[in-house]
N, C-alpha and C positions, 0 to 999 in steps of 0.2 A: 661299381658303387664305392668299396672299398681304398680302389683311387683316385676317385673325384672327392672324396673326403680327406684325402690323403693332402691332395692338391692344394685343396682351401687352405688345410691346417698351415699347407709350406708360404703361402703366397700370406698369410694371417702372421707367422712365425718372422720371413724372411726379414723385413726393415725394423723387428721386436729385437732380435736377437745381439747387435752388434748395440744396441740401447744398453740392453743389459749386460754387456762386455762394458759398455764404458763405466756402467755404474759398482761392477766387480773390481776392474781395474783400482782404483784408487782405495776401496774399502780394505784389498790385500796388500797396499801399499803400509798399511798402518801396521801390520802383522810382520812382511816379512820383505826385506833388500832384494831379492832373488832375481836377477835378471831374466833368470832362463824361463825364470815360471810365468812372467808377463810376456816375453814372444813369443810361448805356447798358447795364449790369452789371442794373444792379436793373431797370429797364422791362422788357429783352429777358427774362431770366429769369422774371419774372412774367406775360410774355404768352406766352410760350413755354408757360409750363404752361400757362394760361388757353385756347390751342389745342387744346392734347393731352384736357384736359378738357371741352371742350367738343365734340369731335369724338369723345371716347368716349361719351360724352352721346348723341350722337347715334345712335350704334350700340344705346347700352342702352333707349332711351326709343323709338325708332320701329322698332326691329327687335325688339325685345322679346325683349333679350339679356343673358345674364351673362357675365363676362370672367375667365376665374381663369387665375391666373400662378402658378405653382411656382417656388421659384426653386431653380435647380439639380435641376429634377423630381424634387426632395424632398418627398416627399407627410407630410401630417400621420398620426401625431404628431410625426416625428423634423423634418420640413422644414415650411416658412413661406408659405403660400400670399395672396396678396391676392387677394380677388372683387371685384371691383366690378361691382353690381346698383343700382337704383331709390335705395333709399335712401344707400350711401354715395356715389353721384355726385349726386342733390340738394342731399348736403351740399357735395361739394365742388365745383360752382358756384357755389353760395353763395360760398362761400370764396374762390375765383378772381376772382368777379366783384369782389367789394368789395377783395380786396388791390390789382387790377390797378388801381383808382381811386383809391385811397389811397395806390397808388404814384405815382401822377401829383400828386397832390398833395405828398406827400412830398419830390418835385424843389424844390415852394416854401420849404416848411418847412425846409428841411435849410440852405437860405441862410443861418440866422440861430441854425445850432446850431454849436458845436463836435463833432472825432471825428464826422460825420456820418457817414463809413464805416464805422466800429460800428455806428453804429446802422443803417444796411444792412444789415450781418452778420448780425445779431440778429434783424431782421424775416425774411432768408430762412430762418432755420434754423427760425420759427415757422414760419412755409408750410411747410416739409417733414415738420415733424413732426407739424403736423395733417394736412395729405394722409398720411400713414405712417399714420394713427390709421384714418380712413375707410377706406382699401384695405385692411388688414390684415383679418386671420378670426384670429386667433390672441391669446389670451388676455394672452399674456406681452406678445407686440410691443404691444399696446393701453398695455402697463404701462412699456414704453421710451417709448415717442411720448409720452405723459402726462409723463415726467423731461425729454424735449427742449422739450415746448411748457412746462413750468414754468422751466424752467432760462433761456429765454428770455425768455418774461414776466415774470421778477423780473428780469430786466435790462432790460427795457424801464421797469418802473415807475422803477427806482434811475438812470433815464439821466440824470435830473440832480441827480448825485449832492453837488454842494454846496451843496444844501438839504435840512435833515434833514428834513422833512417826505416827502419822498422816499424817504429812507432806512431811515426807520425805518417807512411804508410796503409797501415792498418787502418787509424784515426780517420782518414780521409775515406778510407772504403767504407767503415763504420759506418762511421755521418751520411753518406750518401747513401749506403745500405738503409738504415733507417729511413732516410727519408723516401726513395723510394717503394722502399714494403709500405710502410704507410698507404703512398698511391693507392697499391693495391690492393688495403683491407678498405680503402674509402668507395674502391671498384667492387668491390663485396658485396660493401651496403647495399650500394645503387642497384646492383644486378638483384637482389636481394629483395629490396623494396619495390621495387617492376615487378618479378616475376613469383617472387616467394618462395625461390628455391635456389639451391646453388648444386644440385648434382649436373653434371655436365651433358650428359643423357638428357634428362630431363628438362635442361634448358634449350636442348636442341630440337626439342619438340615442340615447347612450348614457343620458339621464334618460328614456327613454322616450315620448318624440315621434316619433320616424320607427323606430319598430321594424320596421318592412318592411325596412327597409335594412341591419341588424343580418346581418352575414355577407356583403353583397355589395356593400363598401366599408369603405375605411381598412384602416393596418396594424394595429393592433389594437382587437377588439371586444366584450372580456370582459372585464370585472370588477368587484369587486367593491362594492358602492354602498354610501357612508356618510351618510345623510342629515344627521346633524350637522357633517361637514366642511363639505357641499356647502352648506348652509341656512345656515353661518355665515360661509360665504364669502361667499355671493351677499349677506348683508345688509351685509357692509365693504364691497363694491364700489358696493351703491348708496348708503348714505354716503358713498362715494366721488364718488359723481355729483353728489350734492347741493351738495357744499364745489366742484368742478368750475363748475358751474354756476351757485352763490350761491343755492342754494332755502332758505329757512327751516329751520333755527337758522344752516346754515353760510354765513350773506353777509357778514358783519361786516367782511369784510376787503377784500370789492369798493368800497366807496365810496374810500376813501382810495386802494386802489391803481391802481384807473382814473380819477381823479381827480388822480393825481400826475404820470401818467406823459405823455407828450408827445402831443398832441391826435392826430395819425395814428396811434398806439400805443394811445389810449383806446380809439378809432374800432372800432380792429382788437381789441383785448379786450373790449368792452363789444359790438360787432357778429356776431363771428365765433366768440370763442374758448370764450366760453361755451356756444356748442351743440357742443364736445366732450363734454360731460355729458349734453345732448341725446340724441346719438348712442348714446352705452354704454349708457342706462336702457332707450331702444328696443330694442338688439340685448340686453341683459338679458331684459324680461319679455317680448318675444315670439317670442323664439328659442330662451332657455334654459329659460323658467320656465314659460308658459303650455303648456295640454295635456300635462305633464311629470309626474312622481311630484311633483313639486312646487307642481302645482299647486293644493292644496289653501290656502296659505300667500299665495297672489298675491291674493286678495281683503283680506285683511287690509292686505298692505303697498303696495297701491294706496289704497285707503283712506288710511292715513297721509300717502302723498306728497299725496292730494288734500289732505287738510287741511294742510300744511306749504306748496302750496302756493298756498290760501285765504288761509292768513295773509301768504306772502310779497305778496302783490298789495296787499291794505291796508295792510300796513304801507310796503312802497314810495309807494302814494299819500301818508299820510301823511307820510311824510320828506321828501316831494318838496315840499310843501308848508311846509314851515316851515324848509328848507334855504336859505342865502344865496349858497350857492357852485354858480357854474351847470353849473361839473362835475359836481359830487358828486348835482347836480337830476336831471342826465344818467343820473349811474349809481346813484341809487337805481330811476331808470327802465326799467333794466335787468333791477333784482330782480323787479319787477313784470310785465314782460313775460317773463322765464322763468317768473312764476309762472302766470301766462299760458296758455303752452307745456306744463307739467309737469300741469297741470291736464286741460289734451285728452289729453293722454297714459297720464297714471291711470283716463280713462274706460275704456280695455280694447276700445275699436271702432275698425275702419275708421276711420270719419267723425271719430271724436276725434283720432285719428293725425294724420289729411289736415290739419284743421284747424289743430293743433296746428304742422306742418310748416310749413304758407305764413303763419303769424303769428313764426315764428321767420327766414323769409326777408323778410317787412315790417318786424320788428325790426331784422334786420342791417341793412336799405339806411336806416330811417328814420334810426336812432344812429349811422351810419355819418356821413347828412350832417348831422346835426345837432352832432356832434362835432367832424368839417370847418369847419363854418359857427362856430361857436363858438370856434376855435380861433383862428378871422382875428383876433375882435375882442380874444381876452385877448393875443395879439401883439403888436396895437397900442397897445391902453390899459395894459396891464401888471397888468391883474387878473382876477381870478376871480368878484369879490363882486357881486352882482345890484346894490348899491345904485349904487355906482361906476360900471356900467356903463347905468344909466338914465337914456335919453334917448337915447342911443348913436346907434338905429337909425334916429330922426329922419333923421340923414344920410347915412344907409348904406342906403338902400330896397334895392337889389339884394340885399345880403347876407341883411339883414334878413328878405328875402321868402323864401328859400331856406332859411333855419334855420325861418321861419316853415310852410312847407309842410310839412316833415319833422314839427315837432312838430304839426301839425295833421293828416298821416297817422298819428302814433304815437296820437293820440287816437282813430283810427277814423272820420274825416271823407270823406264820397265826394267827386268819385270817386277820391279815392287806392283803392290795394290795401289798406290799412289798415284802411278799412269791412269789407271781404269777410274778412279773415282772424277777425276779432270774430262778425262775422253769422254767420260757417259755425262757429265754436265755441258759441254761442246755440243755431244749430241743432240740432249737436251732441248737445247736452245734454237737447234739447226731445225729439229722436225717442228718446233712452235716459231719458224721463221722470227725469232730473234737474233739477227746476221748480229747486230752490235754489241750483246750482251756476248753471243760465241767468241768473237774479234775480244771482250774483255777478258775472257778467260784464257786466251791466248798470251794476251800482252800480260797482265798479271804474273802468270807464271814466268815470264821472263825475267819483268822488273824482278820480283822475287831471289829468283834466282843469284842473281847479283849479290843479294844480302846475303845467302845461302852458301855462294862459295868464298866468299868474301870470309866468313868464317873459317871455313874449312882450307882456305889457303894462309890463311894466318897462322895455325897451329902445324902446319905441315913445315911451311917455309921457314928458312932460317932466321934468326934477328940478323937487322942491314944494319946492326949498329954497332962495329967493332967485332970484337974477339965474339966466335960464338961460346958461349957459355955452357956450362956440364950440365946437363937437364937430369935431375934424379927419376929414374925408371921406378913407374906405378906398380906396384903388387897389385892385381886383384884379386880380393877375398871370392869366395864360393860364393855370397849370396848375392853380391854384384855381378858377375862373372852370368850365375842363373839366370837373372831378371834380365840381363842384356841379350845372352843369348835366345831367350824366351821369346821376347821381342822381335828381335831377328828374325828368328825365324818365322813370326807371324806373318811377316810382311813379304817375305816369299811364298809361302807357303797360300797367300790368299792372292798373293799375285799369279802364282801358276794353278790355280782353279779358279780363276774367274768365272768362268763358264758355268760353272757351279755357283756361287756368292751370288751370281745376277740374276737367278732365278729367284732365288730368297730376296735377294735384293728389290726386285719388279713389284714380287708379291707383297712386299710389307708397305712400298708407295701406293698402290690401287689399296690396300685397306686403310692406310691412314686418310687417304681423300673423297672416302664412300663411307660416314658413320651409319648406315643401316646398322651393318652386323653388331657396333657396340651398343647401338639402342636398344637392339631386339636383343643382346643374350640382357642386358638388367630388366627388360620386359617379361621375357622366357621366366628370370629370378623371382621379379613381383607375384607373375601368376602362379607360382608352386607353394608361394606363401599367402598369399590371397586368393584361393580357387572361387 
């Protein structure tokens, strides 16, 4: 009893706490200069969660548990409940794990920035608004947490803001940011004014998927269905995800803005913050849409996302290939690898889910270090441009080798995890006799790859242009040196248990794609508080 209350408290606590780190941060900026005492702020804060998460973790994956918190034992509709099951705690692992490395690196980077305590600020209020996004069940709160994590990330890209390149970066993600969250509080409404509820459980009953439960759970359970409200909600939301995400037509705005923004800021948008879109198409079509009165509609608009994105993957390989700038190499690599991800996911199985998950956890760690690693050398040399920076790594072997690995996981090379997350989508595809989408995952990783060494022969090979030049050798600090190493060795370390990850792995696709279990534990909730 003692820690199932404990639990709530932490999963209640966990997306509170880095809130009120960012709202400390600045208050002891007026009192005192003290560097040291604001990356005591930021580490503890970020491991602190990274505990709570990971000890809830432990409860949901080896007890094989759900965790629902009411707050104020305000049940849906009228009160806000967070669950946290299988899928929102693999997300946010994910998410803990890569911010708590990227915080340590962070420590380096902030040396050499000005107002780095903003930029503190800023990063914790993103961690709390994606953890806010993951725990939540409630339609609306998805649609606050999406205003905090944007409201954050156009400051993250505009942080150095006297370059307009930055600026007008930013500007453009803003404006489209707004405009699409909009979409999605107009998707709100509608879903809203149909059904009279926005908890996600609850809507999933009420389109008729868990009709058993229809009378003996939630405050209300009658009314009236409009399937034009509902059909044209659900379609703003997942163009919602799409622009979220960067899947094909809505990416246009990822290159430049993770590309501008400060390399632990890329890391963290191009790693993490994109599988908030992830998240919401999952709990989309296999919580609300599949087995539902609406399910007639989900083979067409699976369909599309697969073709959307088929084309995000090529066209990523392509740009990564004829691109000069080894940020923008980075984050067209990103469209590609959520096109990736959205592709397992349109499949509509288990296996595709699975798949689709632990390629989006090889994405976050690989762009994580490879964004890190990358970030050393435009520090030092003071540029972005591949051409400038070749020859580079002649004298940088350590660094070199560690950008190196990352993009030769990101390509699928054993025994990184990076093979297995490719192979089990192949698979995927093979046992749902999709020969042409496997064939796409083949060809993909090739084009790709192109981009991939293309980079990494740049900064190795000599310059063909005359005398070679004296390359000054990289010091790495301790805390770059950690988070790389850290890295690292994730991606071996889960490449040589696989065997192990794919069990966890299976298990969290079959529960993302059967919401019985999340109806019944906030059903289980109602009746302890309603007997």
């Amino acid at each position: 009893m003692v820690c199932i209350v404990f639990l709530k408290v932490a999963i209640a606590l966990t997306p509170l706490i880095p809130i009120v780190s960012s709202i400390l941060i600045p208050l002891l900026r007026l009192f005192t200069r003290r560097k040291v005492l604001f990356n005591i702020i930021l580490l503890s804060t970020v491991f602190i969660d990274t505990i709570l998460v990971f000890y809830t973790s432990y409860h949901v994956y080896f007890q094989d548990s759900i965790i629902v918190y009411c707050f104020s034992n305000w049940f849906p509709p009228i009160g806000i409940c967070y669950v946290v099951d299988k899928l929102s705690i693999f997300m946010s692992t994910i998410l803990v794990t890569i911010y708590s490395i990227v915080s340590i690196y962070t420590i380096w980077y902030s040396r050499h920035i000005p107002n780095y305590y903003f930029f503190y600020t800023v990063l914790l209020i993103h961690l709390g608004g994606i953890l806010g996004l993951f725990y939540t069940s409630d339609l609306f709160n998805i649609y606050v947490m999406i205003e905090v994590i944007g409201l954050s990330a156009y400051s993250l890209v505009s942080f150095y803001h006297n370059k307009l390149r930055s600026l007008i970066a930013s500007t453009r993600y803003a404006l489209l940011g707004a405009f699409y969250t909009t979409l999605f509080l107009l998707a709100v409404m509608f879903i809203h004014i149909s059904l009279g509820t926005l908890n996600i459980a609850d809507l999933s009953i009420k389109l008729g998927f868990g009709e058993n439960y229809i009378g003996s759970c939630f405050l209300e359970n009658t009314t009236t269905l409009n399937n034009g409200y509902v059909l044209m909600a659900l379609v703003l939301i997942i163009w919602t995800t799409l622009f979220l995400s960067a899947v094909f037509p809505n990416h246009f705005w990822l290159p430049s803005a993770h590309s501008e923004a400060p390399s632990p800021a890329s890391a963290l948008l191009s790693g993490v913050t994109v599988g908030v879109g992830v998240y919401v198409i999952i709990r989309l079509l296999y919580l609300l849409m599949h087995s539902s009165v609406l399910d007639i509609i989900v083979e067409g608009l699976v369909n599309t996302l697969m073709i959307l994105s088929v084309i995000s993957i090529f066209y990523g390989a392509l740009m990564m290939s004829v691109e000069d700038d080894v940020k923008r190499i980075l984050a067209y690599s990103t469209i590609l690898n959520i096109g990736y991800v959205f592709m397992g996911l349109s499949l509509g199985t288990p296996y595709g889910v699975s798949a689709s998950l632990l390629h989006f956890l090889n994405h976050s760690i690989g762009k994580a270090s490879a964004f890190l690693s990358i970030g050393v050398f435009i520090r030092n040399y003071r540029s972005r441009n591949i051409h400038v920076l070749e020859g580079v790594g002649r004298e940088n072997v350590l660094l070199t080798s560690f950008l190196t690995i990352s993009l030769l996981h990101l390509i699928g090379i054993p025994p990184t995890i990076g093979f297995y997350s490719k192979l089990l989508l192949f698979q995927a595809f093979i046992n749902s006799r999709a020969y042409g989408l496997a064939l796409v995952v083949v060809l993909g990783t090739a084009a790709s790859a192109y981009g991939y060494v293309r980079l990494i022969e740049h900064l190795w090979h000599p310059p063909i242009h005359g005398v070679l030049y004296r390359v000054e050798k990289i010091h790495l600090s301790t805390p770059v040196l950690v988070s790389l190493l850290i890295l690292t060795t994730i991606m071996f370390t889960l490449g040589l248990s696989y065997q192990w990850i794919s069990h966890y792995m299976e298990s969290t696709g079959f529960y993302a794609t059967d919401p019985i279990m999340y109806i019944d534990s906030l059903c289980s909730v109602f009746r302890e508080l309603h007997p």
